[in-house]
N, C-alpha and C positions, 0 to 999 in steps of 0.2 A: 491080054486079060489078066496074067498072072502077075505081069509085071504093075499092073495098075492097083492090086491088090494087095502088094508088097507093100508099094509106098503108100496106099492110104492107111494100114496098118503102122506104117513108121510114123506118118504124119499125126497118129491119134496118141502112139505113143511119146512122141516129142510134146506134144501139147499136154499130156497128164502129167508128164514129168516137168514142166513148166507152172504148171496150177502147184503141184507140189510143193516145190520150190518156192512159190511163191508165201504160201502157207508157214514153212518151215521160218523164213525171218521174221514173222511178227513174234516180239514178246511176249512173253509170260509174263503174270505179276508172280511175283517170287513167294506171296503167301500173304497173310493179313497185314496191313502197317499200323503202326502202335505209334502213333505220335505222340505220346506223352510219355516223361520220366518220372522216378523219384528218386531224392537223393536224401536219406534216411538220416547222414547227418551222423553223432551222437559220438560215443567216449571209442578210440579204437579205429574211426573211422566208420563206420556204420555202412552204408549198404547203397547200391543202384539198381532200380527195376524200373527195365526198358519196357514194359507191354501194358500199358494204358489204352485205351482205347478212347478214353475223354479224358476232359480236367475235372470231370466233378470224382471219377473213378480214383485217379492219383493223389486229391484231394481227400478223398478218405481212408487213401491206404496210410497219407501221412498226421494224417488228424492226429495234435496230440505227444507226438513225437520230435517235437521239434526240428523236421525235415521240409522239404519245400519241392516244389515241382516244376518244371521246365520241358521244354518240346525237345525232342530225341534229335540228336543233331542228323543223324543217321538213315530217318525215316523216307524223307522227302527224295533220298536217291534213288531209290527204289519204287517209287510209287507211279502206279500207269497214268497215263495222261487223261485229264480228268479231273483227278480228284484232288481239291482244294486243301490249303494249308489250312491249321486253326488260326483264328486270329487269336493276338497274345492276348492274354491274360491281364485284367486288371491286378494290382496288386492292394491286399485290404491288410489295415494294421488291428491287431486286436484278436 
């Protein structure tokens, strides 16, 4: 009886240590992704901000300043399975 007791105590514990285990390799998303850049351009070199979260958002941060905006090379490595790329950007003159 004691002996049967052992091992179904081991047997519960090998199997919570296996649920475990199993748990432990799915990833994480590493935090929000920002698919959009701006590149601010201007005398000097001007500036890069990676954390857009739309194109209409990086479109207003460069309104005006003679900068322009592009999808973060960066983002897409990172990002969980899922979740869709933007489609690119028309480009308007004017």
């Amino acid at each position: 009886m004691r002996a049967l007791l052992v091992t179904a105590g081991l047997a519960a514990a090998i199997v919570a240590a296996g649920a475990s285990a199993g748990h432990a390799q799915v990833p994480s998303p590493v935090g929000p992704i920002y698919p959009w850049c701006a590149d601010y351009g201007g005398r000097g070199g001007g500036g890069t901000n990676c954390y857009f979260a739309n194109l209409w958002q990086c479109q207003q941060a460069v309104s005006g300043n003679g900068g322009f905006c592009y999808e973060n090379p960066f983002a897409w490595s990172q990002a969980p399975a899922g979740v869709a790329r933007p489609r690119k950007a028309k480009r308007h003159s004017g």
